[in-house]
C-alpha positions in Angstrom: -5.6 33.3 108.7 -5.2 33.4 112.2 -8.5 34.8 114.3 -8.2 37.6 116.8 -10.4 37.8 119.8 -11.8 40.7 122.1 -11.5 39.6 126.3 -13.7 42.4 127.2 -12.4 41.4 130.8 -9.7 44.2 130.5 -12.1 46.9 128.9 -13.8 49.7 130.8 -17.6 48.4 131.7 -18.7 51.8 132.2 -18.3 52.7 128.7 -18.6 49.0 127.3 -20.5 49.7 123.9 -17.6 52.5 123.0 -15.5 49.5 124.2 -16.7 47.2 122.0 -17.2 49.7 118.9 -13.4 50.2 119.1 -12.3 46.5 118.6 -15.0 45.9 116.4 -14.0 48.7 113.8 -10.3 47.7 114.2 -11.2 44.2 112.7 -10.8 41.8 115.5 -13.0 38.4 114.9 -14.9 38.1 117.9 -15.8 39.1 121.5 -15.1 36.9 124.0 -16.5 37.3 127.4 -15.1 35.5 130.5 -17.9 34.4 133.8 -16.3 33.3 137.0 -18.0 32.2 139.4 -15.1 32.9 142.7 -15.1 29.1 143.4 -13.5 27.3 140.2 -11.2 30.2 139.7 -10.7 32.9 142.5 -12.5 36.1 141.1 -15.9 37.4 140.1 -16.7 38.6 136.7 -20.1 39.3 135.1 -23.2 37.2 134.6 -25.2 35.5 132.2 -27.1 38.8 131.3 -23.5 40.2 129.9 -24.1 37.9 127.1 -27.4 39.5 125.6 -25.7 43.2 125.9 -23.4 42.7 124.0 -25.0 40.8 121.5 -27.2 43.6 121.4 -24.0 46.0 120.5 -22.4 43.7 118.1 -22.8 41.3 115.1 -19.8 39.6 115.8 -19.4 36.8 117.0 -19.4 36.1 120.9 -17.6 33.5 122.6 -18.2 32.7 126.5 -15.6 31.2 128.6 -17.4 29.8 131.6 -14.6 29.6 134.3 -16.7 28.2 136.5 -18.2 25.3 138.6 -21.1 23.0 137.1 -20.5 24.6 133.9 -23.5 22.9 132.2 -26.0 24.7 134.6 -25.0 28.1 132.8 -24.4 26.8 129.6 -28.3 26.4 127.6 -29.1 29.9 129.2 -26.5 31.4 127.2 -27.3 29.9 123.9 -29.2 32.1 122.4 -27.0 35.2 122.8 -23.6 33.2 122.5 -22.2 31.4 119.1 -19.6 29.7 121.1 -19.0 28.2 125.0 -15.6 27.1 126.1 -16.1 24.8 129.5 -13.1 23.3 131.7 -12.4 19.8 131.3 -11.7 20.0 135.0 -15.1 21.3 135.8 -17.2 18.8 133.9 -18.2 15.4 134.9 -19.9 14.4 131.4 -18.5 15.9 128.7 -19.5 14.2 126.0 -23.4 15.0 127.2 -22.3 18.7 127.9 -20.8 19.0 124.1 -24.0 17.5 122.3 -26.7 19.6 124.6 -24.8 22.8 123.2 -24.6 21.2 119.4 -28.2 20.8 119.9 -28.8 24.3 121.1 -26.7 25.5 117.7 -23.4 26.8 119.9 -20.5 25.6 119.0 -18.5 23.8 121.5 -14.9 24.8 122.7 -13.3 22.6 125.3 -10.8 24.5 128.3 -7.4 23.4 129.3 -5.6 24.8 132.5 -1.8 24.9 132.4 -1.4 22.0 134.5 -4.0 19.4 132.6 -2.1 17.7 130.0 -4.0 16.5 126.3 -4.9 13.3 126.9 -8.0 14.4 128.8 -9.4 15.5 125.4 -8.1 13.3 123.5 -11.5 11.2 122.2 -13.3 14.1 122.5 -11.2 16.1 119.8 -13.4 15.3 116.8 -16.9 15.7 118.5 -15.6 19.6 119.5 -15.3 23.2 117.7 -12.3 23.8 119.7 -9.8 23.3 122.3 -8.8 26.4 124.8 -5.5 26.3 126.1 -4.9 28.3 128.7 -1.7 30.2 128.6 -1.7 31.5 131.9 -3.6 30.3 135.6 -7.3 31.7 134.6 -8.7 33.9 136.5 -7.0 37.3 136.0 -5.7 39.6 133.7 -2.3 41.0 132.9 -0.3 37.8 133.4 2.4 36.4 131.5 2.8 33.9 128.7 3.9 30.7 130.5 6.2 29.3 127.6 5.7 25.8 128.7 2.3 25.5 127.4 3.9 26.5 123.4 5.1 22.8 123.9 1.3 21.5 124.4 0.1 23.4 121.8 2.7 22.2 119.4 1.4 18.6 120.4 -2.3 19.0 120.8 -1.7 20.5 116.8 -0.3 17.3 115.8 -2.5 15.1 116.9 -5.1 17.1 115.7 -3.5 16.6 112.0 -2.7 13.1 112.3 -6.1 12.1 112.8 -7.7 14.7 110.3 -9.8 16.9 112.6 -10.8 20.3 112.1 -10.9 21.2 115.3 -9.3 24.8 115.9 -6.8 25.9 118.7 -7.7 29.0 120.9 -5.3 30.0 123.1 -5.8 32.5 125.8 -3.5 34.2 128.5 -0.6 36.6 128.3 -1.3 37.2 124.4 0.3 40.4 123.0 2.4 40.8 119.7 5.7 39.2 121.4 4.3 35.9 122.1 1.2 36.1 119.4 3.8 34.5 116.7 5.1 32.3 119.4 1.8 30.5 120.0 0.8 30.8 115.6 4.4 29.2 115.2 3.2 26.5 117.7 -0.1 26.1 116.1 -2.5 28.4 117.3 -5.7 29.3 115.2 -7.8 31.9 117.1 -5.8 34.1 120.0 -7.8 36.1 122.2 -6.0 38.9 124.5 -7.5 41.1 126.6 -4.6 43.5 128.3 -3.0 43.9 125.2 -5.8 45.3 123.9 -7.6 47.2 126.5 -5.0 48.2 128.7 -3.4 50.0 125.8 -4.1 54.3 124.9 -4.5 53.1 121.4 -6.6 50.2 121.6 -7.4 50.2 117.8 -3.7 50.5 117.2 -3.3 47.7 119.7 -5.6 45.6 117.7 -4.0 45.8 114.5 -0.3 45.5 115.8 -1.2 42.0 117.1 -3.2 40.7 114.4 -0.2 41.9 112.4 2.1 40.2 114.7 -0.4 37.0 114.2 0.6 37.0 110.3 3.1 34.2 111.7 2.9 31.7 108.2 3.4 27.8 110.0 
């Protein structure tokens, strides 16, 4: 069953625990929270104390997307609150260092892909990860659309991930809504997180459960 994920970055902070309540009782998976920084991507959006509020509001899971520079500075003071971390390839010298100090702080490791960097960046680090993020759309805001080019990577990043036997799951984030939610299951999408689709909606309980319907894709 394809996983459904809350981007808070589109809900209303003002009333953020009625926010979260909303997706919560409409059965999404998990919350997932995006930081920028305004260097690695060119916008500004809540900081490490956004974690432990909403952990507080929620027993579901929380994932952190840190869109930003020197990822692994953020990363351990985040690990209590958060159950995952996705980090950019592009902003991390050491990987393989970054992946086992957040195994060791019991967080599960997701790996980010911009549109432009192709697989083979993660390619030996597949097996030692939770997850790979592909980004569906330039990160940074919200309300953009599906780039269909990046189906094709996630068609190929799912294959290789099968050849070799991996478990590793494929998030993808960007332009998500029930028109291209089957699109990216069809391609091999486990977990899709939206964020528009869902907030930006009058209905956002309705929203939830049109796209997790729409996610009912069978591969």
């Amino acid at each position: 069953m394809v996983k459904v994920g809350a981007s808070i970055l589109s809900a209303d902070y003002g009333h953020l625990k009625e926010e979260i309540k909303k997706v919560e009782e409409a059965g999404v998976d998990f919350i997932h929270i995006d930081m920028m920084d305004g260097h690695f991507v060119p916008n500004l959006s809540m900081g490490i104390g956004i974690s432990k509020y909403v952990s507080e509001i929620t027993n579901l899971p929380i994932d952190v997307h840190l869109m930003v520079e020197h990822p692994e500075k953020f990363s351990l003071a985040l690990a209590e609150e958060a159950d995952m971390i996705s980090f950019h390839i592009e902003a991390c010298k050491f990987p393989f260092r970054m992946v086992r100090l957040l195994k060791e702080s019991g967080v599960k490791p997701i790996i980010a892909l911009n549109p432009s960097t192709p697989i083979d960046t993660v390619e030996y680090i597949l097996d030692y990860v939770h997850g790979i993020l592909v980004m569906t759309v330039e990160p940074g805001f919200s309300g953009q659309s599906f780039m269909n080019p990046m189906l094709k990577k996630i068609d190929k990043l799912k294959t290789t991930i099968l050849a070799e036997g991996y478990d590793t799951e494929i998030y993808v984030d960007g332009g998500i809504n029930a028109k291209t939610a089957p699109k990216a299951v069809e391609a091999g999408a486990d977990c899709l997180i939206a964020a528009s689709a869902i907030y930006n909606q009058e209905d956002v309980g309705g929203a939830v459960k049109l796209l997790k319907e729409s996610a009912k894709f069978k591969r």
